[in-house]
C-alpha positions as CSV (number, residue, x, y, z in Angstrom):
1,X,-115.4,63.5,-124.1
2,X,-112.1,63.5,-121.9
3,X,-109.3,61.4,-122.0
4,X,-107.4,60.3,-119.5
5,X,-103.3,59.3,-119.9
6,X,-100.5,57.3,-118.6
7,X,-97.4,59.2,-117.4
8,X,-94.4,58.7,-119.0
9,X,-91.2,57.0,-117.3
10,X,-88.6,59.3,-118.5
11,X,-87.9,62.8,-117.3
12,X,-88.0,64.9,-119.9
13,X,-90.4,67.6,-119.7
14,X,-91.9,67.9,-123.1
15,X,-94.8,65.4,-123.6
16,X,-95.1,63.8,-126.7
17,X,-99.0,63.2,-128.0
18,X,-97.9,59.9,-130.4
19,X,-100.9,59.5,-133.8
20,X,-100.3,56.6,-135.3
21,X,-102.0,54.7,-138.0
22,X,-100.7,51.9,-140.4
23,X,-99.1,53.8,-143.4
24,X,-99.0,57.1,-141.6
25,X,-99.6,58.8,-145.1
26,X,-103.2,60.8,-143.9
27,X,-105.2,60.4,-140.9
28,X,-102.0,60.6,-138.4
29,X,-100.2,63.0,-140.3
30,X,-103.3,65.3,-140.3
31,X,-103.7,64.8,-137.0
32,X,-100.9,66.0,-136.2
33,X,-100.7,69.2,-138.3
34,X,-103.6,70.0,-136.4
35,X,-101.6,69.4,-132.9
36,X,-99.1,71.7,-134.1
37,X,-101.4,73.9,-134.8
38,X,-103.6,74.2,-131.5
39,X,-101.6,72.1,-129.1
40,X,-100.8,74.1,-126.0
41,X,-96.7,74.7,-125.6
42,X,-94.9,71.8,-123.6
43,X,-96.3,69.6,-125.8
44,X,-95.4,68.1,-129.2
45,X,-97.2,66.2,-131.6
46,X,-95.1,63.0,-133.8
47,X,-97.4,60.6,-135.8
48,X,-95.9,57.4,-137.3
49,X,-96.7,54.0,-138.6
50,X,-96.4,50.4,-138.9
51,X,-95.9,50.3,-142.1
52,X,-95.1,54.0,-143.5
53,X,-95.6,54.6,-147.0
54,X,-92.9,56.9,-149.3
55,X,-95.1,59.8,-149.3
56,X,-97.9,61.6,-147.5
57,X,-101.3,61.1,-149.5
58,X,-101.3,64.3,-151.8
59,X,-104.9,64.6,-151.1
60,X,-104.5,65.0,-147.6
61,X,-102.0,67.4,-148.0
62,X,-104.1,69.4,-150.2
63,X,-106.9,69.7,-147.6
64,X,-104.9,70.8,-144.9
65,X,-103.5,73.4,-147.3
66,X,-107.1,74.4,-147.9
67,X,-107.8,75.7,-144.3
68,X,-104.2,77.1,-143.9
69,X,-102.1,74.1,-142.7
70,X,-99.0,73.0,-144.8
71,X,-98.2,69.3,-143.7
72,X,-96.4,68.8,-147.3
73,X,-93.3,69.3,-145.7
74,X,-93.9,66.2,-142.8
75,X,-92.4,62.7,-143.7
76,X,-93.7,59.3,-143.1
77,X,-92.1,57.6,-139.9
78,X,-91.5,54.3,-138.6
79,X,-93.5,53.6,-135.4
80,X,-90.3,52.6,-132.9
81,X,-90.6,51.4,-129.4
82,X,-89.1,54.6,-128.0
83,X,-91.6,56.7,-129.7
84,X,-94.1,53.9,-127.6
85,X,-92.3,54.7,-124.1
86,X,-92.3,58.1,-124.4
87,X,-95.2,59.2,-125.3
88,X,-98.0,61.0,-122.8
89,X,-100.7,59.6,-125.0
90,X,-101.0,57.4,-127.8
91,X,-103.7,57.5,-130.2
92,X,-104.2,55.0,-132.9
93,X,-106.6,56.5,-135.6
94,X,-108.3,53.5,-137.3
95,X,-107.8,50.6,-138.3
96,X,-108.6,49.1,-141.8
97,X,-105.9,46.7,-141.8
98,X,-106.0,43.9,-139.1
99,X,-101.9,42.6,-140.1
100,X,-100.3,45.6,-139.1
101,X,-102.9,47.7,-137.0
102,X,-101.2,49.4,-134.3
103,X,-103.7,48.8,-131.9
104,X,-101.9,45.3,-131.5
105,X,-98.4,46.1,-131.1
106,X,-99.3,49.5,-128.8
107,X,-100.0,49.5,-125.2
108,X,-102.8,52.1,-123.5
109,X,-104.0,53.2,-127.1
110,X,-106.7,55.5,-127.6
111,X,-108.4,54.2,-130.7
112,X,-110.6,57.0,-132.9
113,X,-111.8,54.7,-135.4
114,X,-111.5,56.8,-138.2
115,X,-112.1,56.0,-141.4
116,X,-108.8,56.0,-143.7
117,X,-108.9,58.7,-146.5
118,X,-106.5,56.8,-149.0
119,X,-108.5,56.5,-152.1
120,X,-111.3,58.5,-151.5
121,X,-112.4,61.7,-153.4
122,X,-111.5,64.8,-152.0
123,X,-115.0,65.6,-150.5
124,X,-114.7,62.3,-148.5
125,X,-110.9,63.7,-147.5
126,X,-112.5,66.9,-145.9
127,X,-114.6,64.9,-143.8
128,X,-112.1,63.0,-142.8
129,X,-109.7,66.0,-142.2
130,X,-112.9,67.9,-140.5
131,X,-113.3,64.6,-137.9
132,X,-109.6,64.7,-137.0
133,X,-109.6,68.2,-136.4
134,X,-112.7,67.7,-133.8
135,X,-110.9,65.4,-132.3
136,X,-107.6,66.8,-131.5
137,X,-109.6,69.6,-130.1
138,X,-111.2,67.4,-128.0
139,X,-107.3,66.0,-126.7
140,X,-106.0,69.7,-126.3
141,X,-109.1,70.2,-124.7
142,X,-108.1,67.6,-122.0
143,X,-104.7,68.9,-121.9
144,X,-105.9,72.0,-120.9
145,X,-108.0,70.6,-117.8
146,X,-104.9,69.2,-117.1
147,X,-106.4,65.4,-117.8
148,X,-102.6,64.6,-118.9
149,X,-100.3,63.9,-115.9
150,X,-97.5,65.6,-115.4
């Protein structure tokens, strides 16, 4: 599958690819330890909610650590309108909350529908960890065949 993005107005060179989910305490902050990981240089991964939580889930970072990624280290962020602007691409990762889902406050969202790993034993976790990691292949994937403007 290919994606296609909106250019950003600003002119900045870096391109930001934006994960957002409501507590930004799992899916998006796996998401983007996987960027980080893969992503192809020029561009930089941020994830970030409507509603952040204090922590990242512990879980979460435990199956990261698992397959050699350390996100225990990343904080929870507020989703802010510049983050919006700037961003090449904006991926919203699920929503299991209809108050504050960021598809509604985010313009041009890609939405993965991915099912949210907070209170889930840690075999559900990997699967959810294993999903997001296919699918941020499949955005540096797209990256590569330059499907993001420049």
């Amino acid at each position: 599958m290919k994606f296609s993005f909106g250019k950003r107005d600003h002119e900045n060179t870096k391109k930001t690819v934006l994960f957002v989910c409501v507590q930004n305490a799992g899916r998006s902050q796996m998401a983007e330890g996987f960027f980080k990981k893969y992503g192809p240089k020029g561009y930089e991964p941020i994830s970030a909610g409507t509603v952040p939580t204090s922590q990242i889930n512990p879980v979460a970072v435990e199956v990261m650590k698992e397959i050699g990624i350390d996100i225990g280290k990343q904080k929870p962020k507020d989703l802010t309108e510049d983050m919006m602007r700037n961003a090449t691409a904006i991926i919203n990762m699920g929503c299991m909350d209809d108050k504050f889902c960021p598809a509604l406050f985010v313009p041009k969202v890609i939405d993965w529908g991915i099912e949210d790993p907070k209170d889930k034993p840690i075999e559900k976790v990997r699967q959810v960890r294993d999903e997001i990691e296919k699918r941020v292949l499949e955005i540096i994937e797209s990256v590569q065949d330059n499907k993001i403007p420049t």
